[in-house]
PDB file of N, CA, C, O and CB in Angstrom:
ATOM      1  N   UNK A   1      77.818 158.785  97.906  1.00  0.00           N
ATOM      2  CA  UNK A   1      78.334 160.094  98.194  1.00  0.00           C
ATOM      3  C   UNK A   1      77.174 161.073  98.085  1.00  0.00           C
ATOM      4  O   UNK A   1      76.300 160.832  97.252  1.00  0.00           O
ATOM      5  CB  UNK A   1      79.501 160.471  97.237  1.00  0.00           C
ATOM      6  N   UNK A   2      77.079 162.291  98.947  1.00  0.00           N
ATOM      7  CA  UNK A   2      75.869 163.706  98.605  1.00  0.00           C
ATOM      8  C   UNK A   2      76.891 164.559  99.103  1.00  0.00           C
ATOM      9  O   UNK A   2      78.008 164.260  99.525  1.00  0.00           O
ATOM     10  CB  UNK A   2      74.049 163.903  99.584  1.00  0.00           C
ATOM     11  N   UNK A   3      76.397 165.545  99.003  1.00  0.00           N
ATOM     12  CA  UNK A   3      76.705 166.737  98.424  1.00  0.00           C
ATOM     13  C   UNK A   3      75.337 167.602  98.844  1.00  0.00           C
ATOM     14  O   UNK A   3      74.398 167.725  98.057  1.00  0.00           O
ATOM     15  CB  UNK A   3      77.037 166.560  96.763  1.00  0.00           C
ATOM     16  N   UNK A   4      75.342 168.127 100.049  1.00  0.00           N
ATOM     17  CA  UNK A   4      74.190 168.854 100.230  1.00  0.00           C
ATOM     18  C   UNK A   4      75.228 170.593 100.746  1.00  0.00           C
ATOM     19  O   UNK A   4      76.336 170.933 101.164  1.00  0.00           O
ATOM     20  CB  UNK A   4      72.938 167.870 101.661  1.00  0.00           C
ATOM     21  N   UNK A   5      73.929 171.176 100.341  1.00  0.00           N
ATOM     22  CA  UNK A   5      74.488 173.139 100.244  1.00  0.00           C
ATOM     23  C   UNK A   5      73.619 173.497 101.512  1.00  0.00           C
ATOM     24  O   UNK A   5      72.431 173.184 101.595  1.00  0.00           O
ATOM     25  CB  UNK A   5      73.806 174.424  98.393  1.00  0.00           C
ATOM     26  N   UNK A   6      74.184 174.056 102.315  1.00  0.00           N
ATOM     27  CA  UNK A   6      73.278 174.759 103.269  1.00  0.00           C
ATOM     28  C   UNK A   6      73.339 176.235 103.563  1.00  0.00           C
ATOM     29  O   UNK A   6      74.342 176.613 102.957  1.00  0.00           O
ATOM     30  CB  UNK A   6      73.430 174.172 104.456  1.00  0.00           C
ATOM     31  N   UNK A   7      72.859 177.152 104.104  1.00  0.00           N
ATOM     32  CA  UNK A   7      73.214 178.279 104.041  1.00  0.00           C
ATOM     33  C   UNK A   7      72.520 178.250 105.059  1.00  0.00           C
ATOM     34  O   UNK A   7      71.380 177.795 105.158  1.00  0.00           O
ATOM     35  CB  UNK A   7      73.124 179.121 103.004  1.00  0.00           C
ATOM     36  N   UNK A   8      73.810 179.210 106.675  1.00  0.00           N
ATOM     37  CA  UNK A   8      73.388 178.991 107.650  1.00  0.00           C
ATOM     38  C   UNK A   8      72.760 180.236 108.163  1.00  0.00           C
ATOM     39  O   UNK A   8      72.850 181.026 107.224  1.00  0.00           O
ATOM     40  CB  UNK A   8      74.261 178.424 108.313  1.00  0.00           C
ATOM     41  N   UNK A   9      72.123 180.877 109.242  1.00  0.00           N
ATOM     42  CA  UNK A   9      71.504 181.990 109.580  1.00  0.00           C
ATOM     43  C   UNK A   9      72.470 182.453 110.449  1.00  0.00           C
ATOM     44  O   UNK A   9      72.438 183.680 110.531  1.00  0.00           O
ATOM     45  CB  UNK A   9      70.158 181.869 110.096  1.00  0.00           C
ATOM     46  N   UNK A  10      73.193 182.007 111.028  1.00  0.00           N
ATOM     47  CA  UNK A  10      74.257 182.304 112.153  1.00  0.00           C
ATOM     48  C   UNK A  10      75.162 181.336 112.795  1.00  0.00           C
ATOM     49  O   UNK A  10      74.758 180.390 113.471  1.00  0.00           O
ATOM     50  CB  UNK A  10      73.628 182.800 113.201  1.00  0.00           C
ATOM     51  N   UNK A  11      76.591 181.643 112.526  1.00  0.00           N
ATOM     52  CA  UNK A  11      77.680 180.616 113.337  1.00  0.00           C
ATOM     53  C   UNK A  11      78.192 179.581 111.746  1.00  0.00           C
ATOM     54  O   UNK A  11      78.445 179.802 110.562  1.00  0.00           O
ATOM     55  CB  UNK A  11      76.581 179.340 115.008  1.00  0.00           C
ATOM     56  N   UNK A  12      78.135 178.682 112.472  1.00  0.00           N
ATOM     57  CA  UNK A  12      78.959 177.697 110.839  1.00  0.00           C
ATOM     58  C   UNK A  12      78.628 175.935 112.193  1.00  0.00           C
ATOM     59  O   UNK A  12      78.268 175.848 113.367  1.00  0.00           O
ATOM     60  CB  UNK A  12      82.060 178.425 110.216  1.00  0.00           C
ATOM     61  N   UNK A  13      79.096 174.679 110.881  1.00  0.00           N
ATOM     62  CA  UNK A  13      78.896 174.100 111.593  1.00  0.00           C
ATOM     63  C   UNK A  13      79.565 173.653 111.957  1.00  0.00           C
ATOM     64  O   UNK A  13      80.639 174.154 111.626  1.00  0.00           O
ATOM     65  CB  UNK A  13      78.358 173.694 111.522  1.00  0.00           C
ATOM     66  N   UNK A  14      79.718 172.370 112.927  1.00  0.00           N
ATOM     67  CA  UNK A  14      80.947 172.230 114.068  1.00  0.00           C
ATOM     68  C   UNK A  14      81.085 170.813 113.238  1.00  0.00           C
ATOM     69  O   UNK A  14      80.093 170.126 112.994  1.00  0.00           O
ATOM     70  CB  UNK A  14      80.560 172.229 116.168  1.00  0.00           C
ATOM     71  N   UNK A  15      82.050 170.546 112.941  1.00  0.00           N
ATOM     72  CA  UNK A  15      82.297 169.159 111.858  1.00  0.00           C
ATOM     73  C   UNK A  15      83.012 167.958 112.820  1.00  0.00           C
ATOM     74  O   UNK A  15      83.897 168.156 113.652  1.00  0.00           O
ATOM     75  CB  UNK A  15      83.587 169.610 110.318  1.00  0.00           C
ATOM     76  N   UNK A  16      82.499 166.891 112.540  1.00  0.00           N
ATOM     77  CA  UNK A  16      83.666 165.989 113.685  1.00  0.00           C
ATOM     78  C   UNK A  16      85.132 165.602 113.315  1.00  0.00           C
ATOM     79  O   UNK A  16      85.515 166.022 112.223  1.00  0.00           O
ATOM     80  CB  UNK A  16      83.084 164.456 114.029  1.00  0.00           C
ATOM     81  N   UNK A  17      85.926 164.937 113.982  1.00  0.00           N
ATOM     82  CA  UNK A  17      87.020 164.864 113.561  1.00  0.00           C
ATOM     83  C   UNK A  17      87.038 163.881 112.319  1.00  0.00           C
ATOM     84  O   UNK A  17      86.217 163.030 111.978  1.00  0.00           O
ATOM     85  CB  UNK A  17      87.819 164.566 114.618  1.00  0.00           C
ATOM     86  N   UNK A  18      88.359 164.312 111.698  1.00  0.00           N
ATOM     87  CA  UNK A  18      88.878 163.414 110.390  1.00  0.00           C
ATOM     88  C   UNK A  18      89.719 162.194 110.921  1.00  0.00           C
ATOM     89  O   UNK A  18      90.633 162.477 111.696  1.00  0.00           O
ATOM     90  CB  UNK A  18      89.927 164.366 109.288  1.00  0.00           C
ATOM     91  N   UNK A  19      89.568 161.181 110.673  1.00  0.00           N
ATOM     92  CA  UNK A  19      90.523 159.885 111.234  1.00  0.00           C
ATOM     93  C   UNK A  19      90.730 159.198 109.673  1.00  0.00           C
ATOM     94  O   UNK A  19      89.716 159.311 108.983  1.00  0.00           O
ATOM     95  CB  UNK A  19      89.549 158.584 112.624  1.00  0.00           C
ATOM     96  N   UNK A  20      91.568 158.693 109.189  1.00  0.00           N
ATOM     97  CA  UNK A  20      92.402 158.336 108.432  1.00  0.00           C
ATOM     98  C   UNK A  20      91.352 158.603 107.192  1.00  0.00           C
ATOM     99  O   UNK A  20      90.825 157.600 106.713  1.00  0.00           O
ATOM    100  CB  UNK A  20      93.067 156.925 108.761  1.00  0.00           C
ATOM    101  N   UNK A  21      90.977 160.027 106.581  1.00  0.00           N
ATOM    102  CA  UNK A  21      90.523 161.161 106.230  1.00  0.00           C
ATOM    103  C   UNK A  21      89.070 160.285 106.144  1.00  0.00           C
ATOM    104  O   UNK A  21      88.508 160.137 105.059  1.00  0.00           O
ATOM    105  CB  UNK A  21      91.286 162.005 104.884  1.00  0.00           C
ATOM    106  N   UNK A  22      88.730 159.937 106.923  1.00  0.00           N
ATOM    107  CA  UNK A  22      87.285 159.771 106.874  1.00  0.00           C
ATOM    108  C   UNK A  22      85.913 160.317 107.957  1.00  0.00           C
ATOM    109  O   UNK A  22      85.676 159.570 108.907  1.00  0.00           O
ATOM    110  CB  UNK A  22      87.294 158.431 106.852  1.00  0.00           C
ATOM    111  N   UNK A  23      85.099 161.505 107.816  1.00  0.00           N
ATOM    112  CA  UNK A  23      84.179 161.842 108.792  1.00  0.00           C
ATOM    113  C   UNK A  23      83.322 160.626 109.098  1.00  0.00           C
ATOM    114  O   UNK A  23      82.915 159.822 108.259  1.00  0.00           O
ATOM    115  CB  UNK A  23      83.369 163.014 108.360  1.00  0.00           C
ATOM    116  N   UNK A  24      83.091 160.593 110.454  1.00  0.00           N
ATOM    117  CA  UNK A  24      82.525 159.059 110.399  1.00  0.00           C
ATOM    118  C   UNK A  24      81.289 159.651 111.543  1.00  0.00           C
ATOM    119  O   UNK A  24      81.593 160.039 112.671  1.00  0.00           O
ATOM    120  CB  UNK A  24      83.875 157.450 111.049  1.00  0.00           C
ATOM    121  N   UNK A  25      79.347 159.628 110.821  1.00  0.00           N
ATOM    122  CA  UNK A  25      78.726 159.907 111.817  1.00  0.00           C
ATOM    123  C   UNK A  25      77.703 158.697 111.509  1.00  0.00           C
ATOM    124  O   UNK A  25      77.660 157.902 110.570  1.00  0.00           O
ATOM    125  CB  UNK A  25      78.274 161.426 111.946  1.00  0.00           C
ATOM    126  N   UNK A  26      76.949 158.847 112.579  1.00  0.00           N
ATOM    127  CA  UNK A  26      75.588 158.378 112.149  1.00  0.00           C
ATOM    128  C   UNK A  26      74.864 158.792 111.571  1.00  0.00           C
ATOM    129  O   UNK A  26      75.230 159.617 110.734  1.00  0.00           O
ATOM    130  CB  UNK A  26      74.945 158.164 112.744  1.00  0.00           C
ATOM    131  N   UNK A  27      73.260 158.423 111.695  1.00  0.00           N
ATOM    132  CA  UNK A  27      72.350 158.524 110.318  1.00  0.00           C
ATOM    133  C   UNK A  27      71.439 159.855 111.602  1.00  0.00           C
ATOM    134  O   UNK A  27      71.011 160.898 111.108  1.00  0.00           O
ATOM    135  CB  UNK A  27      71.182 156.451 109.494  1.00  0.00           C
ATOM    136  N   UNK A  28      71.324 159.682 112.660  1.00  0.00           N
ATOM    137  CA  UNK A  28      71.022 160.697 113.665  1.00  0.00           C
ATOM    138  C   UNK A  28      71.694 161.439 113.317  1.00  0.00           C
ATOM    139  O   UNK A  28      71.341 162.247 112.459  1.00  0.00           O
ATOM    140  CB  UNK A  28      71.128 160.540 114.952  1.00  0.00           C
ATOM    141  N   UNK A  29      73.220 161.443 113.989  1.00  0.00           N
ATOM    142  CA  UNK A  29      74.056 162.840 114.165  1.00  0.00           C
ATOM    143  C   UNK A  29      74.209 163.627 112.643  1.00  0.00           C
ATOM    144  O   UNK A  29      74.213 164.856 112.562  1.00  0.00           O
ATOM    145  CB  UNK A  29      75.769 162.452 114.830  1.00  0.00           C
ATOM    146  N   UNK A  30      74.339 162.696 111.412  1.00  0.00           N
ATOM    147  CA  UNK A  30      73.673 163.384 110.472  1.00  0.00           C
ATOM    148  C   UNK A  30      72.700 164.330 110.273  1.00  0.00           C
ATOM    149  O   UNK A  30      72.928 165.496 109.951  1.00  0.00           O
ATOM    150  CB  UNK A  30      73.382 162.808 110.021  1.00  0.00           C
ATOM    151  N   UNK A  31      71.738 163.901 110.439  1.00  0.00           N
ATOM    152  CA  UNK A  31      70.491 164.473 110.568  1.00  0.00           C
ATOM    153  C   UNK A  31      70.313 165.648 111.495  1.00  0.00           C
ATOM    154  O   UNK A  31      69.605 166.613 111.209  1.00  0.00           O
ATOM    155  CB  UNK A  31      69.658 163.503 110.936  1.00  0.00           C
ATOM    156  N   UNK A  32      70.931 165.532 112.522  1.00  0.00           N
ATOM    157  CA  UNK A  32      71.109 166.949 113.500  1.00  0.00           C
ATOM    158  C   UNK A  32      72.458 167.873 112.911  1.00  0.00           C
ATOM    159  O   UNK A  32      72.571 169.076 113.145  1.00  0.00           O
ATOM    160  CB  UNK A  32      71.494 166.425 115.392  1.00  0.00           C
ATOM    161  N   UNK A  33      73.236 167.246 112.279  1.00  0.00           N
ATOM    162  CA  UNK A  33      74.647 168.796 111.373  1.00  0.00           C
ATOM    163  C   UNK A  33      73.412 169.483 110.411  1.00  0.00           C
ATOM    164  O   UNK A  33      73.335 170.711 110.448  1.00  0.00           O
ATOM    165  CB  UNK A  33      76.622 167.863 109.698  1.00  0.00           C
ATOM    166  N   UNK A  34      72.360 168.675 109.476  1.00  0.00           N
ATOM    167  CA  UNK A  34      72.036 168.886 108.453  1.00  0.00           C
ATOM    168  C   UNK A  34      71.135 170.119 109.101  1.00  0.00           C
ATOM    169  O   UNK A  34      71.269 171.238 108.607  1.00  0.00           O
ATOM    170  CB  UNK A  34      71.525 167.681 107.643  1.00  0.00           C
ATOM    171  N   UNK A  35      70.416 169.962 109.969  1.00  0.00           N
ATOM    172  CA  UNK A  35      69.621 170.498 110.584  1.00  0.00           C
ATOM    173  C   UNK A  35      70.240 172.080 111.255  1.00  0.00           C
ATOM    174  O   UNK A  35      69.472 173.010 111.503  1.00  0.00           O
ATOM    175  CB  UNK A  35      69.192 169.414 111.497  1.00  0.00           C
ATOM    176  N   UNK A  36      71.530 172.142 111.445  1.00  0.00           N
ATOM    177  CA  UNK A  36      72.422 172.699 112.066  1.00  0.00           C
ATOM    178  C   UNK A  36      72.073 172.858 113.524  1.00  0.00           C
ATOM    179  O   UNK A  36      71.795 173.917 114.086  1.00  0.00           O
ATOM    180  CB  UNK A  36      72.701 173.813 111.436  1.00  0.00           C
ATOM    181  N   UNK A  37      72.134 171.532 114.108  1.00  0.00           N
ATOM    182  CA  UNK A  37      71.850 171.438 115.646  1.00  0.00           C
ATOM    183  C   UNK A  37      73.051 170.579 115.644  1.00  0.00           C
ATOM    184  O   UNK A  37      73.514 169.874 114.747  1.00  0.00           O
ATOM    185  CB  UNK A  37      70.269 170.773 116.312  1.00  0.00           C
ATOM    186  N   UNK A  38      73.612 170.886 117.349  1.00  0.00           N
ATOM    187  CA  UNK A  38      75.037 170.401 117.805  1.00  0.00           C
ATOM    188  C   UNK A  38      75.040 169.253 117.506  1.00  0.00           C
ATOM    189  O   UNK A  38      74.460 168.697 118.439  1.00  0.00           O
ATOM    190  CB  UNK A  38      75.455 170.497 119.179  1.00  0.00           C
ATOM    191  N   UNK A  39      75.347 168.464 116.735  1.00  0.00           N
ATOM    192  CA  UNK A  39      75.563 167.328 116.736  1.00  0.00           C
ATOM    193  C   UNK A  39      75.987 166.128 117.499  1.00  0.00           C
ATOM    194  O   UNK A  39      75.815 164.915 117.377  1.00  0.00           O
ATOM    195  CB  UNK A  39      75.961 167.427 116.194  1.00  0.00           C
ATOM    196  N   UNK A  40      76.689 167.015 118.446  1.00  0.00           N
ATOM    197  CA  UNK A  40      77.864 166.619 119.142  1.00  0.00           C
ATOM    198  C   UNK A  40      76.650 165.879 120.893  1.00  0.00           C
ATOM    199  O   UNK A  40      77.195 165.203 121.766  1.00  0.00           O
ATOM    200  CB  UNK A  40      79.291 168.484 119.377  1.00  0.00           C
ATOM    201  N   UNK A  41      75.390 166.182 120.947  1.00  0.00           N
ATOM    202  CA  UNK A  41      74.314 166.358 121.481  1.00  0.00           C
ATOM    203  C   UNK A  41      73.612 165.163 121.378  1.00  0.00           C
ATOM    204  O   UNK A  41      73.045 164.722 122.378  1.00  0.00           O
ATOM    205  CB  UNK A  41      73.721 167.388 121.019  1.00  0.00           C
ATOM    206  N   UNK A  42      73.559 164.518 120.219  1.00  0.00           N
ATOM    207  CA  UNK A  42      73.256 163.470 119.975  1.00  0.00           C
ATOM    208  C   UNK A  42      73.566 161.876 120.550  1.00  0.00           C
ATOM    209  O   UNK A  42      74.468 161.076 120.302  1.00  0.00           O
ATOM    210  CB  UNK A  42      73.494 163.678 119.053  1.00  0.00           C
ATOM    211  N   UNK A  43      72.787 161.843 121.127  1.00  0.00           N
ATOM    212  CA  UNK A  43      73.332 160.053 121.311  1.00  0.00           C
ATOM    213  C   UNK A  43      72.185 158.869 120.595  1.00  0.00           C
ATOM    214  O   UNK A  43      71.010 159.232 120.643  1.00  0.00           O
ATOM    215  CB  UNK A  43      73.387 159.573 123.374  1.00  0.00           C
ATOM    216  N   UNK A  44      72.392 157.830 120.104  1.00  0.00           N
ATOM    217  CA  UNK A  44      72.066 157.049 120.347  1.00  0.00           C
ATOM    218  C   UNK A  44      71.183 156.145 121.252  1.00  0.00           C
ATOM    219  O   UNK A  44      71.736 156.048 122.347  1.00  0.00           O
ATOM    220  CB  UNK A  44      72.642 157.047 120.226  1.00  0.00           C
ATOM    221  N   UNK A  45      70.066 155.475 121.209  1.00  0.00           N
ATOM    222  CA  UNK A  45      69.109 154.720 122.207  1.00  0.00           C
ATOM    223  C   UNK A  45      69.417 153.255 121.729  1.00  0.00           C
ATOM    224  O   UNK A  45      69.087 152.792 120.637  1.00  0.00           O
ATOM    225  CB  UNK A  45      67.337 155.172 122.079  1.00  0.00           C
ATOM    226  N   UNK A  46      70.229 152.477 122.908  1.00  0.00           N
ATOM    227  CA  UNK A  46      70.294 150.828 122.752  1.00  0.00           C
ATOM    228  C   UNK A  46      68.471 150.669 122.859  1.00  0.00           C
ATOM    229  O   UNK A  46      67.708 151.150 123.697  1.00  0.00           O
ATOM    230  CB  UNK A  46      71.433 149.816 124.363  1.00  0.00           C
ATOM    231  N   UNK A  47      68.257 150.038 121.984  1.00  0.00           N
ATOM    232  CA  UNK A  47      66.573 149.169 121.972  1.00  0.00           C
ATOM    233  C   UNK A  47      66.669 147.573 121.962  1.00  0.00           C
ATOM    234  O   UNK A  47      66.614 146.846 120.971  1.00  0.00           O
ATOM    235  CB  UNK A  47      65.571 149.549 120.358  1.00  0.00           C
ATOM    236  N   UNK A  48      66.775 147.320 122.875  1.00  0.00           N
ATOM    237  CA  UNK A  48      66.660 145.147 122.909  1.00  0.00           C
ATOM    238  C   UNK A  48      66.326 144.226 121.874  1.00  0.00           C
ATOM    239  O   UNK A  48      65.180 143.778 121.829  1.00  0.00           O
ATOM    240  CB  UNK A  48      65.445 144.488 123.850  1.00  0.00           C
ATOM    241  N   UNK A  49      66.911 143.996 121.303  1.00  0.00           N
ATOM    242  CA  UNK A  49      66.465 142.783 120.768  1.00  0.00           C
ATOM    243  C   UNK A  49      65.674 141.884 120.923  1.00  0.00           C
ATOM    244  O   UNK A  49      66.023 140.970 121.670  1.00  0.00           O
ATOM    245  CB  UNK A  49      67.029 142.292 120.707  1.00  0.00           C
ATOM    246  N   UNK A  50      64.499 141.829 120.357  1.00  0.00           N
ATOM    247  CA  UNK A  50      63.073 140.995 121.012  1.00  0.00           C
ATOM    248  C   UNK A  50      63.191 140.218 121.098  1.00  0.00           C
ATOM    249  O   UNK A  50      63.729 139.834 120.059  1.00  0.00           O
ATOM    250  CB  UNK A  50      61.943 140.825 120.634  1.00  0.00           C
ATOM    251  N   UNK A  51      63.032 139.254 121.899  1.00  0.00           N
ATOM    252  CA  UNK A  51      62.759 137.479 122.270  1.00  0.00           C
ATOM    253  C   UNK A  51      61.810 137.069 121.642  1.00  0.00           C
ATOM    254  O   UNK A  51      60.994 137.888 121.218  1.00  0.00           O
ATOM    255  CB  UNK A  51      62.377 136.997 123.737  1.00  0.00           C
ATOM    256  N   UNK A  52      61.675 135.962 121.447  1.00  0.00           N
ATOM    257  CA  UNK A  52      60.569 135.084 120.452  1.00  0.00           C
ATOM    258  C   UNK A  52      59.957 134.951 121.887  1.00  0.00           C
ATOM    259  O   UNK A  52      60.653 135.414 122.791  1.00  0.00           O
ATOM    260  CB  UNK A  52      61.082 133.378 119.338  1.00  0.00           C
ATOM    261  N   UNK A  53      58.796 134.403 122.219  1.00  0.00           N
ATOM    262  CA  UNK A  53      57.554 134.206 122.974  1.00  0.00           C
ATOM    263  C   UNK A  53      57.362 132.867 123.242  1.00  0.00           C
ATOM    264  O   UNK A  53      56.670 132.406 124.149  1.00  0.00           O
ATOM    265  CB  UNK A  53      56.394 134.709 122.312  1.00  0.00           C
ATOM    266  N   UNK A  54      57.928 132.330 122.514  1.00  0.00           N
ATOM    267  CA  UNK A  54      57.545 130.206 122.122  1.00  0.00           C
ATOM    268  C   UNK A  54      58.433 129.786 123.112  1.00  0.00           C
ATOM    269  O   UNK A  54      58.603 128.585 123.319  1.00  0.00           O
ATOM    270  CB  UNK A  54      58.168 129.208 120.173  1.00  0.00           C
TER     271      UNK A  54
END
């Protein structure tokens, strides 16, 4: 669990929905609420799974 305080310069932040009372983000879209950038903005990059060479 954290517990972080922010104090914003303008607006508030846009929170995602609650589903069976749990906010559920990533470690990105985290990182962009904390930041107070749209979160909502955020996607994800699929990166491949490397093949062995042999």
């Amino acid at each position: 669990m954290v517990l972080i305080a922010k104090r914003l310069e303008a607006g508030q932040f846009r929170w995602p929905a609650i589903r069976d009372g749990v906010i559920r983000l990533t470690p990105a879209q985290l990182s962009a609420l904390v930041e107070g950038l749209d979160w909502t903005r955020v996607r994800g990059v699929r990166v491949p799974r490397p093949t062995s060479a042999g």
